[in-house]
C-alpha positions as CSV (number, residue, x, y, z in Angstrom):
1,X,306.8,145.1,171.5
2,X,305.5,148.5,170.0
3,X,307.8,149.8,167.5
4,X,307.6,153.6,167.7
5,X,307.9,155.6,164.4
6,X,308.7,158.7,162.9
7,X,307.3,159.6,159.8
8,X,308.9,162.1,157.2
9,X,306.8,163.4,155.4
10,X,303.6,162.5,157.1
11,X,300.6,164.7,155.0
12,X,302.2,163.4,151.5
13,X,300.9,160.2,150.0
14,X,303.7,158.2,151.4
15,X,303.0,159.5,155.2
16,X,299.4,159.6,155.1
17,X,299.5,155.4,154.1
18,X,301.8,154.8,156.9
19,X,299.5,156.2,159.1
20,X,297.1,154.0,157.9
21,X,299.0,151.1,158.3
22,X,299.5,152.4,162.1
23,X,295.5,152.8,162.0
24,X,295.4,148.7,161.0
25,X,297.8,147.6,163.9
26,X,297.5,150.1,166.6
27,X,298.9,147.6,169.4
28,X,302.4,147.7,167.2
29,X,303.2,151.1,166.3
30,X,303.2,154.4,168.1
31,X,303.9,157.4,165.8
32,X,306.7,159.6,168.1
33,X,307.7,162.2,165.1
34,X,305.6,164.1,162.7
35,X,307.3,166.3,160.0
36,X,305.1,167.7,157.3
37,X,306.1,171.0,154.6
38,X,303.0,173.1,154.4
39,X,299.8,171.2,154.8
40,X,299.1,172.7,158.6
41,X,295.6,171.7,158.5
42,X,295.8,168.3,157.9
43,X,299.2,167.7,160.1
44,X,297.0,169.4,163.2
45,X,294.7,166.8,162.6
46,X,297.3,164.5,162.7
47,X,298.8,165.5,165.8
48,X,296.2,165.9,167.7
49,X,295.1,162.0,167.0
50,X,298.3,160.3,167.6
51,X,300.0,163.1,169.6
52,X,303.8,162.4,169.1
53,X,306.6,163.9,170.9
54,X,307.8,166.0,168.2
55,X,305.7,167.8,165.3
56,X,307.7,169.5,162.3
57,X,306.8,172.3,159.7
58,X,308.4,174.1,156.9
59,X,308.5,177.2,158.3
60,X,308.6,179.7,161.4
61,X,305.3,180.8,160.0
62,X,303.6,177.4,159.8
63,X,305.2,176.2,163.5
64,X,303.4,179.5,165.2
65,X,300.2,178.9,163.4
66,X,300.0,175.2,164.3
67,X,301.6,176.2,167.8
68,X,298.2,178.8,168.2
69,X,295.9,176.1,166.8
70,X,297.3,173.1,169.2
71,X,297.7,175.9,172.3
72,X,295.5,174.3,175.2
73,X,295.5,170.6,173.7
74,X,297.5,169.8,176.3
75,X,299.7,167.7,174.4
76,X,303.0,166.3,174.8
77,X,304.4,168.2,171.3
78,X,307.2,170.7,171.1
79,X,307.2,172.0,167.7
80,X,309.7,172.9,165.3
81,X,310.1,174.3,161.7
82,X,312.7,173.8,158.4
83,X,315.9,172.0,157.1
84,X,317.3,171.9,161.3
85,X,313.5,170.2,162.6
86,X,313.9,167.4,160.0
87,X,317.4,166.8,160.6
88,X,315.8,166.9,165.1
89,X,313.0,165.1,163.5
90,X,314.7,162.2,161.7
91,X,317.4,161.7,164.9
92,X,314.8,162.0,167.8
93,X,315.8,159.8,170.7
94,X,312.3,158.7,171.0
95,X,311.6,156.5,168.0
96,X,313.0,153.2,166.4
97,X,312.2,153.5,162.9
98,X,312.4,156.4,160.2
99,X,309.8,156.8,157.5
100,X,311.5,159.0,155.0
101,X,308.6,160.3,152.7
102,X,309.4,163.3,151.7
103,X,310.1,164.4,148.2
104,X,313.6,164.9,146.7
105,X,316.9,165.8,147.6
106,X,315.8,167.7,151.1
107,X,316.0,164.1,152.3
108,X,319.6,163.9,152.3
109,X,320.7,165.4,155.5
110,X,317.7,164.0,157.1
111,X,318.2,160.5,156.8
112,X,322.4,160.9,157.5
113,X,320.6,161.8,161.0
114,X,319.0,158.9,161.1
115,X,321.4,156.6,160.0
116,X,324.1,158.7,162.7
117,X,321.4,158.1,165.7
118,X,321.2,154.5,164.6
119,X,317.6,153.9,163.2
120,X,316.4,151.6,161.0
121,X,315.3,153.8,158.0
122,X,312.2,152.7,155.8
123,X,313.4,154.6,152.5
124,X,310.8,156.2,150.2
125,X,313.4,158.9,149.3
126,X,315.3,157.5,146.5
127,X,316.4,160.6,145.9
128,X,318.5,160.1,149.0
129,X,320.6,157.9,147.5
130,X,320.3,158.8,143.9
131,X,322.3,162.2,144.9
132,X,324.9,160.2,147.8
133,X,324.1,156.6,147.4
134,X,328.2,156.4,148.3
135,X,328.0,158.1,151.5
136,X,324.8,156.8,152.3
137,X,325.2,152.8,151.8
138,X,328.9,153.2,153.9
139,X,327.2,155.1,156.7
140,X,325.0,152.8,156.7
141,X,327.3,150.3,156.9
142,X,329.6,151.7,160.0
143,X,326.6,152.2,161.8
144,X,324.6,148.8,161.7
145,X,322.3,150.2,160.0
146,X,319.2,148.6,158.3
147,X,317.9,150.0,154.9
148,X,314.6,148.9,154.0
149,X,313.2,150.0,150.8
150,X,309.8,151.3,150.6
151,X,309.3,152.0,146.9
152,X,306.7,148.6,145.3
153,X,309.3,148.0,143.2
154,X,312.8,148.5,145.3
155,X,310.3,146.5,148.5
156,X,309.5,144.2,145.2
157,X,313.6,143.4,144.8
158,X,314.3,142.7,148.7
159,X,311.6,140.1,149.0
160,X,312.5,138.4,146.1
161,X,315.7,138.6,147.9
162,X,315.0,136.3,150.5
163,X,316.5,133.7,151.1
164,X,318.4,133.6,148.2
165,X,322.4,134.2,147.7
166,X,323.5,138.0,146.1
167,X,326.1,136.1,144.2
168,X,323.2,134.2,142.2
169,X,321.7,137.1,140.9
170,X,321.6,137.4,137.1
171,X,320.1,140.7,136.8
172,X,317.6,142.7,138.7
173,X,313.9,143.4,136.4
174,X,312.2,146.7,137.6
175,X,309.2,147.3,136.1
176,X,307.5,150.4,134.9
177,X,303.8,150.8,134.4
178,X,305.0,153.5,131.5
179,X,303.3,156.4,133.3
180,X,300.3,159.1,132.0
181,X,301.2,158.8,128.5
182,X,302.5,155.1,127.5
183,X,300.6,155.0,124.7
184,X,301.7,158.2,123.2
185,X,304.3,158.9,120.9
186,X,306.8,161.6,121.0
187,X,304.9,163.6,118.5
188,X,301.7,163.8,120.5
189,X,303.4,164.8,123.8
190,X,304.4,168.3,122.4
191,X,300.9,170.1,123.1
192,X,300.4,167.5,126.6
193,X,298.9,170.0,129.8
194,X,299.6,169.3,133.9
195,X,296.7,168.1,134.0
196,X,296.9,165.6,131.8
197,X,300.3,164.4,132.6
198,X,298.9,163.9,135.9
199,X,296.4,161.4,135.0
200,X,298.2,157.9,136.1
201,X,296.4,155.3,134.8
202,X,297.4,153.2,137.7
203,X,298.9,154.9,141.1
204,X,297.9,157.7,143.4
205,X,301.1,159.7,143.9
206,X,302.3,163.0,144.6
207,X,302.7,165.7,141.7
208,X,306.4,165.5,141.4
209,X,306.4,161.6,141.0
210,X,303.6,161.6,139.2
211,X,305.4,163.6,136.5
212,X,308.2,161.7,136.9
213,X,306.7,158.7,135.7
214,X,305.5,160.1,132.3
215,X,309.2,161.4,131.6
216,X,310.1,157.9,133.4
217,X,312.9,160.0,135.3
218,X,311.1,157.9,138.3
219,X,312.1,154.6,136.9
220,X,315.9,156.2,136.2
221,X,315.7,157.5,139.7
222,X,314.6,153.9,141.0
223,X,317.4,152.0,138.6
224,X,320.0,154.2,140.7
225,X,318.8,153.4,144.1
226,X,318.7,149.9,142.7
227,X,322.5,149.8,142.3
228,X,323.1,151.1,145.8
229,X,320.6,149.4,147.7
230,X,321.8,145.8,146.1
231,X,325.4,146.2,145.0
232,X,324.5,145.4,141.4
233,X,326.3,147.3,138.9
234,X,323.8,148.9,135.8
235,X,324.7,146.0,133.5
236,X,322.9,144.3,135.5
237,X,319.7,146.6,136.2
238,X,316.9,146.3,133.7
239,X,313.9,147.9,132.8
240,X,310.3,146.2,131.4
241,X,307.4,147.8,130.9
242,X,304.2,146.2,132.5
243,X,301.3,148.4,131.8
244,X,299.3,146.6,134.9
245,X,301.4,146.9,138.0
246,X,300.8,143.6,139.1
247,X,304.4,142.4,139.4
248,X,306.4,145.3,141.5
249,X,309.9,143.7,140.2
250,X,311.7,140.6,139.9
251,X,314.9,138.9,139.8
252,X,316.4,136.5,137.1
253,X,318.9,134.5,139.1
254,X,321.9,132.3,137.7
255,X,319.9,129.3,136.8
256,X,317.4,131.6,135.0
257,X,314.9,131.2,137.3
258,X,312.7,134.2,137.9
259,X,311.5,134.8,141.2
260,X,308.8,138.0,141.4
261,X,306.5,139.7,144.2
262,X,302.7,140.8,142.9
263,X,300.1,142.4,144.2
264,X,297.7,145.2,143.5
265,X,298.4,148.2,142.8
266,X,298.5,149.8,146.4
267,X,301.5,151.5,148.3
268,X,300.4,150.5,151.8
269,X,301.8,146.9,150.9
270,X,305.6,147.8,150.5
271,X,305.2,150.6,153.4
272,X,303.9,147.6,155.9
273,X,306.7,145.2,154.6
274,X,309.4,147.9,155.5
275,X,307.4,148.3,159.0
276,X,307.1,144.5,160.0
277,X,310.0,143.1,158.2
278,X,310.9,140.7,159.3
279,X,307.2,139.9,160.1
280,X,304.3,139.8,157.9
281,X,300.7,141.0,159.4
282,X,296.9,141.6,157.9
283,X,296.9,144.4,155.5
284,X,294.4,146.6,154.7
285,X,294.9,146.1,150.7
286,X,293.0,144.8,148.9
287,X,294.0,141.1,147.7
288,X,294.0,139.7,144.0
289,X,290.7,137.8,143.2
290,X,292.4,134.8,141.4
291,X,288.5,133.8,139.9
292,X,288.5,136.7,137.9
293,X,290.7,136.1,134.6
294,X,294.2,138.3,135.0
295,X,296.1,138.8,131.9
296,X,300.0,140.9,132.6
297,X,301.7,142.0,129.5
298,X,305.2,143.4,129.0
299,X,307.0,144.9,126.5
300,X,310.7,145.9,126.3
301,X,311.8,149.7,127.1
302,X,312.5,151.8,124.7
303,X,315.5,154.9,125.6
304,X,314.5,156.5,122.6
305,X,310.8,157.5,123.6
306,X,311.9,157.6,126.9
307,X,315.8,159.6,127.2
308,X,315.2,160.3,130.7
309,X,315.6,157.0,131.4
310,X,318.8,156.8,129.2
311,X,320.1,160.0,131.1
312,X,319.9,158.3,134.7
313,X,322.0,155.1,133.4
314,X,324.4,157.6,131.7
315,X,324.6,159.5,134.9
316,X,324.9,156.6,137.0
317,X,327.6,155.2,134.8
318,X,329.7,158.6,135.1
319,X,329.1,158.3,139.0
320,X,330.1,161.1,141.5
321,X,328.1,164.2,141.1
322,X,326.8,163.6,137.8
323,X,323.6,161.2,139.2
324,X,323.3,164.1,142.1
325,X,323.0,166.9,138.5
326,X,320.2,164.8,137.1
327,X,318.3,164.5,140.3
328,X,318.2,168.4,141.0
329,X,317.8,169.4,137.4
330,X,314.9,167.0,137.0
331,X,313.4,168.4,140.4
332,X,313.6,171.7,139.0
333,X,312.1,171.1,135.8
334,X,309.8,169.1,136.8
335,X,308.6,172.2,139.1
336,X,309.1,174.6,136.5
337,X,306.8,172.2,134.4
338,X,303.9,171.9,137.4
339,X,304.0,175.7,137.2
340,X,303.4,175.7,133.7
341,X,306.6,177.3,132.6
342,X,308.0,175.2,130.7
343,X,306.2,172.3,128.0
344,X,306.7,168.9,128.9
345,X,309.2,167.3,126.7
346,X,311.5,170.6,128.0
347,X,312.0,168.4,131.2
348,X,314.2,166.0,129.4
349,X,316.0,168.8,127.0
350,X,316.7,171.0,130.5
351,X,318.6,167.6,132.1
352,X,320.2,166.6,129.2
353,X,321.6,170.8,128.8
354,X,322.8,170.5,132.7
355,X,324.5,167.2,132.8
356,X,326.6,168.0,129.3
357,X,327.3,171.2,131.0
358,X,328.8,169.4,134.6
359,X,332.0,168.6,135.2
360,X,331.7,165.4,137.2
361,X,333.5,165.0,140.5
362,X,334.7,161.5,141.5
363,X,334.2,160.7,145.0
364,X,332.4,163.5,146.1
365,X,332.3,164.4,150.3
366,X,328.9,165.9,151.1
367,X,330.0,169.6,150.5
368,X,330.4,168.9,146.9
369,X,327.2,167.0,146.9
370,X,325.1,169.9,147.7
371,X,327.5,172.1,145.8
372,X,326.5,170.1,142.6
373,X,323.0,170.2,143.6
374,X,322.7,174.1,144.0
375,X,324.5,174.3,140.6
376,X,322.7,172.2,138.9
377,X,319.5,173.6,140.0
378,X,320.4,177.0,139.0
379,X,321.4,176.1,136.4
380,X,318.2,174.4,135.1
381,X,316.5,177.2,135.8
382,X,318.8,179.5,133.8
383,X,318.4,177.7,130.9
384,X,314.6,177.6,131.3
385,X,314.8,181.0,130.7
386,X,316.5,181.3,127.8
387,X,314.3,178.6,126.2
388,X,311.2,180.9,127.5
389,X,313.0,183.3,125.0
390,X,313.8,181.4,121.8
């Protein structure tokens, strides 16, 4: 039976490796919804090959530019554009499964569509549940819904899972590659450029994450989702670094065995998984060559050289808002850093600044979510002013 798909996301690294998966199985999947930001060249490409029912853009703009470019294909496309064409996108009646791909906190609303028109979500937004894992993981649950995460290292944790009792989990090991600059200390990442933070030694990402995984944000951002996706309280959420990517994660169970999944370093591994689960088929990755001689080493994280890492388990430990501040002040310094406005080790001095400055709500309702995100963001950006000025 074809499983048809809509992909969030779909010109970002995370949709365009999807596709390829698609590309690899052709008589399984049929892509139904495309939703891009502002890469109209590459999504006309896209919809003129699979032609899906629905096509999304960022703006009015970009929807009557790709509307002029598509006008005689004779496709079967309506096109739409912005915040109320994701939310169409992620709830059209037409597919089975959700591919949320895009970056940050603009997931939110997108995949409680989703969730509400009962598909099965393949999550690559962890900053979905990073700002409302609460509401989230319960509408989830009232609905029937499956979760299936996409990230290596979150896909890493649910195969490990299988099979295997929640109850006999000791703790949950993500690991983290350490990002651009893992073999720099503090004192040489005062003078680091874009460019070079940029520079990962062992992924191809997006900008944003990219970043994110020199200020290992990402890995604080990933220990969040961790304790919504699997129930496991921070205690019991740890963090190794593992400078070759070979083992995505692990779990130490009861009996302190140690049950891991490894591969190569490619994404469109976890993004099939999510796809075929419960199935496995080919991949087009590349598989380890066990002839040649593989040596992994880890070493234990360190909060100090790394505080963004120590400000997502503080964060997650306060709960409420304060996990939603830290995701929307990091996405905003992160931008302010890409635009070369602030240096980098201001990322992690703007978050901190915020999340002292927010009064943490309990049990937020979604208002109060994107209330705390809008603060928070202005607020970062406030405050990258005034450190423009000392």
């Amino acid at each position: 039976m074809t499983k048809r798909i809509a992909i969030l996301g779909s010109t970002g690294s995370v949709g365009t490796q999807t596709l390829e998966v698609v590309d690899q199985h052709p008589d399984h999947f049929k892509v139904e919804v495309l939703a891009a930001g502002r890469n109209v060249d590459l999504l006309e490409k896209q919809v003129r090959k699979y032609q899906p029912k629905l096509a999304v853009v960022a703006d009015q703009s970009l929807a009557d530019t790709l509307a002029t470019r598509l006008a005689g294909a004779q496709l079967p496309t309506t096109i739409m554009y912005g915040a109320d064409g994701l939310v169409q996108a992620a709830g059209h009646a037409d597919s089975d499964m959700v591919i949320t791909g895009i970056v940050g906190s603009q997931g939110l609303k997108p995949t409680l569509a989703a969730i509400e028109a009962g598909k099965t979500i393949g999550l690559a937004n962890k900053e979905t549940l990073v700002s409302a894992g609460h509401l989230v993981m319960e509408a989830a649950r009232n609905k029937g819904v499956d979760i299936i995460p996409v990230d290596s290292e979150h896909s890493a944790l649910f195969q490990s899972l299988n099979g295997e009792k929640r109850s006999a989990i000791d703790k949950l090991i993500l690991t983290a590659s350490g990002g651009s600059f893992r073999d720099r200390n503090r004192e040489e990442l005062r003078n680091v450029t874009v460019a070079d933070a940029l520079k990962h030694p062992n992924w191809s990402m997006g900008a944003k994450i990219t970043i994110d995984s020199a200020t290992m944000a990402n890995k604080g951002l990933e220990v969040i989702e961790a304790r919504w996706l699997f129930d496991i309280p921070y205690e019991q959420i740890e963090v190794v670094i593992h400078p070759e990517s070979i083992i995505h994660s692990m779990i130490q169970y009861a009996d302190n065995s140690l049950i891991a999944q490894m591969g190569l370093p490619n994404m469109t591994l976890p993004i099939q998984y999510a796809m075929t689960y419960p199935e496995r088929m080919h991949s087009p990755a590349p598989a380890m060559d066990f002839s040649k001689l593989w040596t992994l080493h880890f070493k234990p994280m360190d909060l100090d050289r790394f505080p963004c890492l120590r400000l997502a388990y503080e964060s997650g430990r306060a709960g409420g808002t304060a996990t939603t501040v830290f995701n929307a002040a990091n996405e905003e310094a992160v931008s302010l850093f890409l635009k070369e406005q602030i240096s980098f080790l201001e990322i992690e001095t703007l978050i901190e600044q915020v999340l002292h400055m927010h009064d943490t709500v309990s049990s937020p309702n979604l208002e109060a979510i994107m209330h705390a995100d809008t603060w928070a963001r202005q607020q970062t950006i406030a405050r990258a002013a005034r450190l423009g000025q000392q």
